[in-house]
matplotlib code that plots the C-alpha trace (Angstrom):
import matplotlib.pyplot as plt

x = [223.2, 226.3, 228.8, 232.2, 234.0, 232.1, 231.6, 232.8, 235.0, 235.9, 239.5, 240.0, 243.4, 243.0, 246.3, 246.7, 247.9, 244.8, 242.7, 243.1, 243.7, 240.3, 239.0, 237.7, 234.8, 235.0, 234.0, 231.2, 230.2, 230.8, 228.7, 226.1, 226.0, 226.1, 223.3, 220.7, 221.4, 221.0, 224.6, 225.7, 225.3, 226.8, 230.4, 232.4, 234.3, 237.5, 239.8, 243.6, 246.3, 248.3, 248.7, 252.5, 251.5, 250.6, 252.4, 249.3, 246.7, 243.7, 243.8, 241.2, 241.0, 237.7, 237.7, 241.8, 241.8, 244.0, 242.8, 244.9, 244.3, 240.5, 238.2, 234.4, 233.7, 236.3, 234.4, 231.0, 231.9, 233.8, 230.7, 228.4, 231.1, 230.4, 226.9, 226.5, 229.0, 231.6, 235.0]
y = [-26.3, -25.0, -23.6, -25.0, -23.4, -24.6, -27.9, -31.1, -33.4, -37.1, -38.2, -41.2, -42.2, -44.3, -45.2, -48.7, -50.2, -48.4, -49.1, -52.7, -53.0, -51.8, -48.0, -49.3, -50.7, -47.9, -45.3, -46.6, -47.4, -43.4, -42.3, -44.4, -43.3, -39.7, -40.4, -42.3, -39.6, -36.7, -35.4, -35.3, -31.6, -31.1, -33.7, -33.4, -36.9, -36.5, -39.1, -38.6, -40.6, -41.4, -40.0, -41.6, -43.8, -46.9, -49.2, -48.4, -48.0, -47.7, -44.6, -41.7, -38.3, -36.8, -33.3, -33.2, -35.9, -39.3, -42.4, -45.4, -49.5, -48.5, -51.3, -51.7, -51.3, -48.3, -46.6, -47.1, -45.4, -42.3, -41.5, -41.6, -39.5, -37.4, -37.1, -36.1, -33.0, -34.9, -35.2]
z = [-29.1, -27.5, -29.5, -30.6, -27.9, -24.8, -26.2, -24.2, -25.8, -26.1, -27.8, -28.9, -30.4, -34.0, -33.7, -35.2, -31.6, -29.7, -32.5, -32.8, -28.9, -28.7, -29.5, -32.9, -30.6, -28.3, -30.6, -31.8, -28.6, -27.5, -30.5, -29.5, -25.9, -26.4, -29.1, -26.5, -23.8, -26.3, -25.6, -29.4, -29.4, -26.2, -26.6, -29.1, -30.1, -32.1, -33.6, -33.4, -34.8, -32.1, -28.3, -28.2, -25.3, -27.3, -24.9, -22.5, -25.2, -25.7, -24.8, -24.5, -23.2, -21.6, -20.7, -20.2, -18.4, -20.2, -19.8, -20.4, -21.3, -21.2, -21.3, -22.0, -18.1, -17.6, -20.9, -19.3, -16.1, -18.3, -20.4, -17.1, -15.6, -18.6, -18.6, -15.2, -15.7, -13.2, -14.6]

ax = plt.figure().add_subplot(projection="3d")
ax.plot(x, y, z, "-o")
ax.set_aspect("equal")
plt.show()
C-alpha cells in the first residue's frame, strides 16, 4: 500500500449543483471502479463542497487535472486514464 503522500487522487465536488447534475452517481461509480481494478489503495477519492465552477459542473479533478460537465462516458475514459498511470 502506498503511503498518503504518493497516493493518486480523484475529487469530486458534492456541491449541490454538481451533485444533483450528476457526481452523486459518479462517485459511486469511481468507488466501484477503483474497487474491481484493485486501485483502492493506490487513488485516493475525496469529496469537496464546491470547486466554484458550478455553471460547468459536474466537476472532478484527477491528478490536477479539472474536468468539467463530466458525463458517464467522459468518467469511463478518466478512470482508464487512471489506471493505466496516463494523466
Amino acid at each position: 500500500m502506498k503511503t498518503d503522500d504518493h497516493l493518486r487522487e480523484v475529487i469530486v465536488c458534492l456541491g449541490s449543483s454538481c451533485f444533483a447534475r450528476g457526481n452523486s452517481q459518479h462517485l459511486a461509480a469511481i468507488e466501484a471502479y477503483l474497487q474491481s481494478h484493485g486501485l483502492s489503495d493506490e487513488i485516493r477519492v475525496t469529496g469537496r463542497l464546491c470547486q466554484d465552477e458550478c455553471k460547468e459542473g459536474p466537476n472532478l479533478t484527477s491528478c490536477s487535472n479539472h474536468y468539467h460537465n463530466v458525463t458517464s462516458a467522459k468518467l469511463r475514459e478518466i478512470l482508464q486514464q487512471m489506471s493505466t498511470g496516463a494523466h
